[in-house]
PARODO-477161 format. One record per atom (N, C-alpha, C): residue in one letter; atom name; y, z, x; chain. Coordinates in Angstrom, 3 decimals, m for minus. Atoms other than C-alpha are relative to their C-alpha. Example, Ala and Ser with C-alpha at 12.3 -4.5 7.8 and 13.67 -1.06 7.14 Angstrom:
BEGIN
ATOM residuo atomo       c2       c3       c1 cadena
ATOM       A     N   m1.190    0.000    0.890      A
ATOM       A    CA   m4.500    7.800   12.300      A
ATOM       A     C    1.200    0.000    0.900      A
ATOM       S     N   m1.190   m0.060   m0.820      A
ATOM       S    CA   m1.060    7.140   13.670      A
ATOM       S     C    1.090    0.730   m0.770      A
***
This chain:
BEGIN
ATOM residuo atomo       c2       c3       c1 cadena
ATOM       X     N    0.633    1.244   m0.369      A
ATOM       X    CA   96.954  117.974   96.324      A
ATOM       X     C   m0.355   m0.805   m1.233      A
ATOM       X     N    0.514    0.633    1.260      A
ATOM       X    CA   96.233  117.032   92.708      A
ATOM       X     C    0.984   m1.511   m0.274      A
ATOM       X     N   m1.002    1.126   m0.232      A
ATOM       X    CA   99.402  114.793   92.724      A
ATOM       X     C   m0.206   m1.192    1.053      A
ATOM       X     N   m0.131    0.866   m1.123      A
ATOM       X    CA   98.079  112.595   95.790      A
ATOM       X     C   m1.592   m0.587   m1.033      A
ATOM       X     N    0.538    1.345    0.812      A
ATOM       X    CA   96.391  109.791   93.419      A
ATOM       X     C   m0.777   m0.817    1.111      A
ATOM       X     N   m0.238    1.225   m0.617      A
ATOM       X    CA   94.507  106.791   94.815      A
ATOM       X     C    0.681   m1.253   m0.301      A
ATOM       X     N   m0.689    1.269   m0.083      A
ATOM       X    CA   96.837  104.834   93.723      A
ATOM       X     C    1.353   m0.057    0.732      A
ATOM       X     N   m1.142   m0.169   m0.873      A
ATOM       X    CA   99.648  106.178   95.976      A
ATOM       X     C   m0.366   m0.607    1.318      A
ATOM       X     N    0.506    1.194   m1.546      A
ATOM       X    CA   99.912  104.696   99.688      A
ATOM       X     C    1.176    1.200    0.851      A
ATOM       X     N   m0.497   m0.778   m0.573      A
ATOM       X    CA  101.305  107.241  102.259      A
ATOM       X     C    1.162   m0.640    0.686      A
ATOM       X     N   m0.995    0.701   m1.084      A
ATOM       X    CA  104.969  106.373  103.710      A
ATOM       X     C    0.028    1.478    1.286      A
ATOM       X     N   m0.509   m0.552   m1.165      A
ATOM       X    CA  105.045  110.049  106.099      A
ATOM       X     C   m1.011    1.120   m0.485      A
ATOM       X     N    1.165   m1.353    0.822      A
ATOM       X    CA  102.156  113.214  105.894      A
ATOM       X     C    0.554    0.652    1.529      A
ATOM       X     N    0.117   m1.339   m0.633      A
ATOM       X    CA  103.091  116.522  107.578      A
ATOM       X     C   m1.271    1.025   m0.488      A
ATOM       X     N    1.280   m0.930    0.218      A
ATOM       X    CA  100.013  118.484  107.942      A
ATOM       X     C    0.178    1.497    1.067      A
ATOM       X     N   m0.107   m1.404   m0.796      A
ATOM       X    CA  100.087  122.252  109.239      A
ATOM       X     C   m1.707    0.677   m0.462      A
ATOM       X     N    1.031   m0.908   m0.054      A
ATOM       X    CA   96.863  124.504  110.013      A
ATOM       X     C    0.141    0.840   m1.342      A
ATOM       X     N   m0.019   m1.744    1.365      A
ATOM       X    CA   96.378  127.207  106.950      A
ATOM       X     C   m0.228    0.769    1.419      A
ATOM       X     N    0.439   m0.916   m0.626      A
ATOM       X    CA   96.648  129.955  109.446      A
ATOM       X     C   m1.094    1.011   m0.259      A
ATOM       X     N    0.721   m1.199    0.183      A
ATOM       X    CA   94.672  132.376  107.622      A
ATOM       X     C   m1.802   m0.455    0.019      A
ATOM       X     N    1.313    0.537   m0.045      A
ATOM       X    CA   91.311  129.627  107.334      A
ATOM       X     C   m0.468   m0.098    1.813      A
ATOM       X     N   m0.155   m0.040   m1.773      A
ATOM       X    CA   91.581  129.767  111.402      A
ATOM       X     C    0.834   m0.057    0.942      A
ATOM       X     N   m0.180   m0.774   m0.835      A
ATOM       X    CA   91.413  131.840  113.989      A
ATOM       X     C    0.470   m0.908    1.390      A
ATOM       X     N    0.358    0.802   m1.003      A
ATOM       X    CA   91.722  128.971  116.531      A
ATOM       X     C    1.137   m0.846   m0.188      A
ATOM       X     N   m1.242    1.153    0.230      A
ATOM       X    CA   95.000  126.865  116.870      A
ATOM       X     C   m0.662   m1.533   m0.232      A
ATOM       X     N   m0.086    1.415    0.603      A
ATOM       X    CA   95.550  123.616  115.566      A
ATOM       X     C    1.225   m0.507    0.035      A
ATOM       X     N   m1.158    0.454   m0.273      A
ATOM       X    CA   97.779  121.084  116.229      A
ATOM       X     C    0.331   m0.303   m1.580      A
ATOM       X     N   m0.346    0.352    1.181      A
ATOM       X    CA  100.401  120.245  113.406      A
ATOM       X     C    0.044   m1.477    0.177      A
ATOM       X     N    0.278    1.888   m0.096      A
ATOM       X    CA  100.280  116.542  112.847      A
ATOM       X     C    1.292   m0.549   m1.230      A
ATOM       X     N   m1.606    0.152    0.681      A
ATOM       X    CA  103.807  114.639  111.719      A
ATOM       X     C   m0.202   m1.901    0.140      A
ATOM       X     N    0.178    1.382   m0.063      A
ATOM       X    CA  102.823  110.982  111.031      A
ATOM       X     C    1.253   m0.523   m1.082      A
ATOM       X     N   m1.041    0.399    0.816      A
ATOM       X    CA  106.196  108.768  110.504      A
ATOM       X     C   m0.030   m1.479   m0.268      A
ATOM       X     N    0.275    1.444    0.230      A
ATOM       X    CA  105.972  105.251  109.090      A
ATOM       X     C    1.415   m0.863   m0.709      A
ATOM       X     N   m1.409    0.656    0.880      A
ATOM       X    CA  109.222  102.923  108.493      A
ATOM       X     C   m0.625   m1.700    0.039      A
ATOM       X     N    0.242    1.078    0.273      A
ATOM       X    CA  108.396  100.177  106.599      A
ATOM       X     C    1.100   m1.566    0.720      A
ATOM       X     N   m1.001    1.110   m0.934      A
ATOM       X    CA  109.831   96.794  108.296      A
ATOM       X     C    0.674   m0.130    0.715      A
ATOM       X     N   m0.661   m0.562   m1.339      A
ATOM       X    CA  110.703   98.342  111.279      A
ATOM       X     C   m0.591   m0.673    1.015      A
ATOM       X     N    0.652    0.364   m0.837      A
ATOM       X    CA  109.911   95.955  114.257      A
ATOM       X     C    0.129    0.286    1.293      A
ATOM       X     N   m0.387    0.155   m1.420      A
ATOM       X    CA  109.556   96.326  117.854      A
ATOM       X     C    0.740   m0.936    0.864      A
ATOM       X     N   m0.642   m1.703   m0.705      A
ATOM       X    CA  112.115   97.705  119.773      A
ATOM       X     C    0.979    0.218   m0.108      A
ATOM       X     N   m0.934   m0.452    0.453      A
ATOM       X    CA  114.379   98.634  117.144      A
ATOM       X     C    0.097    1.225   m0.028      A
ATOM       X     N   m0.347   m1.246    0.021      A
ATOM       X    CA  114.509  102.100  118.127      A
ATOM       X     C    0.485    0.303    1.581      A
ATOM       X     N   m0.564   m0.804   m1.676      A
ATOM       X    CA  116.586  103.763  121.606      A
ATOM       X     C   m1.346    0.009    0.656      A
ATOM       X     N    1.310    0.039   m0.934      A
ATOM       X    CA  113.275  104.926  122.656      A
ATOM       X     C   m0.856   m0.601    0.396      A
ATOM       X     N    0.997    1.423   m0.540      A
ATOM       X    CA  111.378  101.508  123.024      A
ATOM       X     C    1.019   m0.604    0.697      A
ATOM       X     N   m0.414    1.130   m0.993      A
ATOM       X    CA  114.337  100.127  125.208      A
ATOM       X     C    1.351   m0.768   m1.107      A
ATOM       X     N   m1.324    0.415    0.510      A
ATOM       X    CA  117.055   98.875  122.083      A
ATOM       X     C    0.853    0.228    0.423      A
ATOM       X     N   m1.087   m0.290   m0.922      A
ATOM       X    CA  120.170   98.487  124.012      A
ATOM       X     C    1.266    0.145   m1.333      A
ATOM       X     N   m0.954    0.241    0.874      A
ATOM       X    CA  121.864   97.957  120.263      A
ATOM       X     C   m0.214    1.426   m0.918      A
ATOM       X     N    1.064   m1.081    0.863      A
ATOM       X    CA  119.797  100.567  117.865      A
ATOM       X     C    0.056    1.211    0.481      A
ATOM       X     N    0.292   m1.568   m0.174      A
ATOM       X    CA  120.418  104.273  118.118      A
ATOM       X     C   m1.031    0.890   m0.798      A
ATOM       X     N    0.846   m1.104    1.252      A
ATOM       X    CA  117.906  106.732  116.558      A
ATOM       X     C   m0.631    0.946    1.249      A
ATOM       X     N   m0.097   m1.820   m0.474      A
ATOM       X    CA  118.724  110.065  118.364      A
ATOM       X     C   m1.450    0.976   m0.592      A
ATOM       X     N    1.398   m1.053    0.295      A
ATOM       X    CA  115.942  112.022  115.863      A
ATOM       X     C   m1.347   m0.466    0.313      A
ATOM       X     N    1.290    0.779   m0.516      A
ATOM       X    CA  113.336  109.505  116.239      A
ATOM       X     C   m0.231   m0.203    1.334      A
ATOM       X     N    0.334    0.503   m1.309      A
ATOM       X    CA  113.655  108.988  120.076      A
ATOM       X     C   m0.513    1.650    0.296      A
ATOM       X     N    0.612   m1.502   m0.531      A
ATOM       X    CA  113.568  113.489  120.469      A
ATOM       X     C   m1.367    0.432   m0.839      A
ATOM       X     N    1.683    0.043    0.575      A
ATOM       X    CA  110.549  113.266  118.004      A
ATOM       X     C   m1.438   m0.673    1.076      A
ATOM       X     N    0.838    0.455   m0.929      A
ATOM       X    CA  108.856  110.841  120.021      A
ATOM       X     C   m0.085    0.338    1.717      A
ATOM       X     N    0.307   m0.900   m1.634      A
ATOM       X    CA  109.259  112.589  123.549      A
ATOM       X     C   m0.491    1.141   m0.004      A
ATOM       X     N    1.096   m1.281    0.011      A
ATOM       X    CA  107.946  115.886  122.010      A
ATOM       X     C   m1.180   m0.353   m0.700      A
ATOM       X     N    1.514    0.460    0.586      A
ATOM       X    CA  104.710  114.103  120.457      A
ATOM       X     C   m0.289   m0.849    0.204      A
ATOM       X     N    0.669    0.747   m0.245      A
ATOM       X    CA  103.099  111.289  120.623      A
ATOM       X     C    0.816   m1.573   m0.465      A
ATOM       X     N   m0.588    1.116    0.641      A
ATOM       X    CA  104.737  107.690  120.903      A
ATOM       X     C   m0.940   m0.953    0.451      A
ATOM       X     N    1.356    1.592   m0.114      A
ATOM       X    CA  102.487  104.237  120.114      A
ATOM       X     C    0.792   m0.888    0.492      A
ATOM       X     N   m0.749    1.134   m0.939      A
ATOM       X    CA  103.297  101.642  122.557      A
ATOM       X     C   m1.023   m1.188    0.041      A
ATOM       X     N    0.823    0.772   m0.237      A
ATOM       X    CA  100.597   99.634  121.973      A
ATOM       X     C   m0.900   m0.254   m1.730      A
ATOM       X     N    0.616    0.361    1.244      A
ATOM       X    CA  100.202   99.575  117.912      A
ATOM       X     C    0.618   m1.326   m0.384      A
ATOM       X     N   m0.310    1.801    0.884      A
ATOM       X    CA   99.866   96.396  115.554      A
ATOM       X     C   m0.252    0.413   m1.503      A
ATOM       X     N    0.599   m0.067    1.019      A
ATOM       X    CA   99.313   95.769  112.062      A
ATOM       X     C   m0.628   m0.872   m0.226      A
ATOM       X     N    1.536    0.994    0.174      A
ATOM       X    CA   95.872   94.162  111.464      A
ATOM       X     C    0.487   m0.649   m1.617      A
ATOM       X     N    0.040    0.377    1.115      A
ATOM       X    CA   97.075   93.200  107.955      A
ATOM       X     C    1.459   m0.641   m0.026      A
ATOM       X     N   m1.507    0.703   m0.279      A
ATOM       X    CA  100.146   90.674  107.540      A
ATOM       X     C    0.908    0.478   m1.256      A
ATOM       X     N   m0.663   m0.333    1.234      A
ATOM       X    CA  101.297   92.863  104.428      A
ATOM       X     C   m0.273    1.217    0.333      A
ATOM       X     N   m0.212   m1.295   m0.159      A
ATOM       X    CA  102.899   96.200  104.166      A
ATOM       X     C   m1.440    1.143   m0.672      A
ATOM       X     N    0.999   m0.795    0.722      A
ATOM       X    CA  100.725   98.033  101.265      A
ATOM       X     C   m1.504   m0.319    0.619      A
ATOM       X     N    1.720    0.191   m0.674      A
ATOM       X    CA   97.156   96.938  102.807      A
ATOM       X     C   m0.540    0.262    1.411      A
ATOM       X     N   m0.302   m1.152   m1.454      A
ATOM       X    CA   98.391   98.357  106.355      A
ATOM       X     C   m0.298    0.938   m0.257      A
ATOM       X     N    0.646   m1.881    0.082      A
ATOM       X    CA   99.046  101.732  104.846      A
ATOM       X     C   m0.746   m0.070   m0.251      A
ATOM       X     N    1.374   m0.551    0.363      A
ATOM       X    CA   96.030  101.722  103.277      A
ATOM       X     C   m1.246   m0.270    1.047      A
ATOM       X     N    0.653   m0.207   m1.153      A
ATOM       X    CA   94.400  100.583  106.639      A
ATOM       X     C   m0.067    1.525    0.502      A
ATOM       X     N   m0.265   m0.850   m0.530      A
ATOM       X    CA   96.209  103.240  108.220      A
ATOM       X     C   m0.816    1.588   m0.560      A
ATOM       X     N    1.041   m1.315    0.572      A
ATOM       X    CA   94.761  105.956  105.669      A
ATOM       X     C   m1.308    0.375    0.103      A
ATOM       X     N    1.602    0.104    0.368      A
ATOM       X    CA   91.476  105.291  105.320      A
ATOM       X     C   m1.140   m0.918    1.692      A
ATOM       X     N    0.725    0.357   m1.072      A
ATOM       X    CA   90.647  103.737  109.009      A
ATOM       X     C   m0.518   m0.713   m0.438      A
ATOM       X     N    1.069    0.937    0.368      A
ATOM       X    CA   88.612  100.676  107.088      A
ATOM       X     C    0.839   m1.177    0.445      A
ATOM       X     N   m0.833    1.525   m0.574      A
ATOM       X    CA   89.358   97.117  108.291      A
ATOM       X     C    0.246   m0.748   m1.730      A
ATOM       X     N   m0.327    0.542    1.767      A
ATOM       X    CA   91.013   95.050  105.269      A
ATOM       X     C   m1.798   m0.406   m0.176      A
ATOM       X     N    1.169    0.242    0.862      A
ATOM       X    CA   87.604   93.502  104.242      A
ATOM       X     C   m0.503    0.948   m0.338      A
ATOM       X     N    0.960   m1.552    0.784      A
ATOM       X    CA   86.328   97.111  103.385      A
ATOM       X     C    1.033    0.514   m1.335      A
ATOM       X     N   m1.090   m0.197    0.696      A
ATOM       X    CA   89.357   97.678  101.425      A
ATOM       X     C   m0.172    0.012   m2.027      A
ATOM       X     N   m0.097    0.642    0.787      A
ATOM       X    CA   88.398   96.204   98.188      A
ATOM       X     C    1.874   m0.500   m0.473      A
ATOM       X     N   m1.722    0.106    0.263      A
ATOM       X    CA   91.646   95.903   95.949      A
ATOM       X     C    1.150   m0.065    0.577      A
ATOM       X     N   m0.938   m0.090   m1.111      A
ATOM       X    CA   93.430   97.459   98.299      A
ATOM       X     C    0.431   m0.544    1.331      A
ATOM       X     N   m0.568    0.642   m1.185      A
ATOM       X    CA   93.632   95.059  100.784      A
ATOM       X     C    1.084   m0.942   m0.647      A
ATOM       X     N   m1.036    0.505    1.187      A
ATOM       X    CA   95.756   92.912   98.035      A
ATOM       X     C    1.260    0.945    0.212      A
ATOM       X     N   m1.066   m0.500   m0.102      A
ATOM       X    CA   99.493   93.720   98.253      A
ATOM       X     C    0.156    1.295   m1.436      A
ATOM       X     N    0.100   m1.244    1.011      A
ATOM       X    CA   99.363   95.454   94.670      A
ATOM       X     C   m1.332    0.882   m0.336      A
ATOM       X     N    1.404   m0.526    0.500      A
ATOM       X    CA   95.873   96.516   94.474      A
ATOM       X     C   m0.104    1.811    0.297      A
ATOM       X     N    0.363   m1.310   m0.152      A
ATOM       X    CA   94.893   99.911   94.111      A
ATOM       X     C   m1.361    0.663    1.214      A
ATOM       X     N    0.932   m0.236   m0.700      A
ATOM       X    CA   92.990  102.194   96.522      A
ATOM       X     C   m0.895    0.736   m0.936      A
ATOM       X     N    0.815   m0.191    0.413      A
ATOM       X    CA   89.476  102.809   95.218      A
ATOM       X     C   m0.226    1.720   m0.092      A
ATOM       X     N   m0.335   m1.010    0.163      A
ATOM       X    CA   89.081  106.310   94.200      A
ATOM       X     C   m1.676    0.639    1.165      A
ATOM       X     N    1.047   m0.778   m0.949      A
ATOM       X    CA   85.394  106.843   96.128      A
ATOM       X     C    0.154   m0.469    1.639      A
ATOM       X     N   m0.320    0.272   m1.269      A
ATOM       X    CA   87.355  105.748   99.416      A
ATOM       X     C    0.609    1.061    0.874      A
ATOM       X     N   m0.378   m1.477   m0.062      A
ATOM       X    CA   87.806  108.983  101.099      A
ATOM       X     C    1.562   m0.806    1.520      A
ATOM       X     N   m0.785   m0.107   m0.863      A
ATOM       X    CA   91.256  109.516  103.365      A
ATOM       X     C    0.728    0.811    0.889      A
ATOM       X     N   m0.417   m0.412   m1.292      A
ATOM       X    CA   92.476  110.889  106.359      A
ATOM       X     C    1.134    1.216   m0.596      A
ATOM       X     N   m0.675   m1.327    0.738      A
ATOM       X    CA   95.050  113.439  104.209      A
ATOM       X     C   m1.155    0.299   m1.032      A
ATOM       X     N    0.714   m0.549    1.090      A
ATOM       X    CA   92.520  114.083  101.644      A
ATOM       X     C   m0.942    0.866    0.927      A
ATOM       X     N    1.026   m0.593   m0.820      A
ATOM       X    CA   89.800  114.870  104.961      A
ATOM       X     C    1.122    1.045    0.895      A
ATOM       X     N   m0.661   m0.840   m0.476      A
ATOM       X    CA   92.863  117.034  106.493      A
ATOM       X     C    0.087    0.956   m1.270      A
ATOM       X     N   m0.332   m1.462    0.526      A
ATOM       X    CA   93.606  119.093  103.624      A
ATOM       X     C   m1.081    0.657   m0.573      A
ATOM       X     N    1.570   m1.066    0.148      A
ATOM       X    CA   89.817  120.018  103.108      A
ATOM       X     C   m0.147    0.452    0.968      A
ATOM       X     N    0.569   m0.856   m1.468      A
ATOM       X    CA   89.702  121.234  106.490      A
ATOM       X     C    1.209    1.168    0.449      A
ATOM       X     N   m0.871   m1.321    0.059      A
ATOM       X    CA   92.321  123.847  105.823      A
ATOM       X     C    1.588   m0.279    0.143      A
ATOM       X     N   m1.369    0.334   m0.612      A
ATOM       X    CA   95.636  121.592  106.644      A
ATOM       X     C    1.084    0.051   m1.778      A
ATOM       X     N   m1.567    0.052    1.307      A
ATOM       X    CA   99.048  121.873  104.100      A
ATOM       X     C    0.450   m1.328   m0.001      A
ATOM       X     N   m0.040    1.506    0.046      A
ATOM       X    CA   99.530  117.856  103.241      A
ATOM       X     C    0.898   m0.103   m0.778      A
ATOM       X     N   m1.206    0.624    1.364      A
ATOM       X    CA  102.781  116.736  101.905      A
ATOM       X     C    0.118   m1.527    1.006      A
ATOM       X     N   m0.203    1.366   m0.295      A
ATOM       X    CA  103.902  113.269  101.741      A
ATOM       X     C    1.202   m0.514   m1.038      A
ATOM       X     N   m0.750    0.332    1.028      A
ATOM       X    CA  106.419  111.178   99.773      A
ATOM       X     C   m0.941   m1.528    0.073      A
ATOM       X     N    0.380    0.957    1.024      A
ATOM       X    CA  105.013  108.019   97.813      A
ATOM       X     C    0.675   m1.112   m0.071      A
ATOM       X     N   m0.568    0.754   m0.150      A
ATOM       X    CA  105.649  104.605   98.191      A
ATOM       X     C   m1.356   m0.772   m0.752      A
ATOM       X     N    1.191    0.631    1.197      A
ATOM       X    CA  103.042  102.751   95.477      A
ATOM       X     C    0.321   m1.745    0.215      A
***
């Protein structure tokens, strides 16, 4: 986790339980984010043109949003919505397209992998 900076911005976090911190299942959590992807360029929202076979059997075994937006009219200040649950005005910097996220702004992979979860991601700054 030392590698997950605040100045990175999450494009996809797979999180798995540590089995051995608990006794008690936990769901794994597979959050996928494609930048400038609009609705309903995917098979599974109804595209009669747009195939995406992995993404449509992803979204019938978990959870598909039919009813998300982005509160921010810019990519980087979304994800960092998305991370951190704060509305842009809480944001500082980071509501700014290049701005950095504040380092005492706690986030949603940082509060998963203290609670025993395995957090990878790839990096989109």
């Amino acid at each position: 986790m030392a590698s997950l900076t605040r100045r990175t911005v999450l494009q996809f976090v797979l999180a798995s339980p540590a089995a051995a911190q608990s006794a008690k299942p936990r769901p794994n959590i597979l959050l996928l984010l494609g930048d400038n992807w609009a609705y309903p360029h995917a098979s599974v929202y109804g595209d009669p043109v747009v195939k995406t076979p992995a993404f449509d059997r992803i979204a019938k075994e978990g959870v598909l949003f039919l009813h998300a937006y982005a509160p921010n009219p810019s990519c980087s200040p979304s994800r960092s919505l998305l991370l951190t649950g704060r509305e842009t005005h809480r944001l500082g910097e980071a509501a700014s397209l290049y701005g950095p996220l504040a380092a005492a702004v706690p986030t949603y992979t940082e509060l998963l992998h203290k609670s025993g979860y395995h957090v990878g991601f790839t990096i989109k700054g």
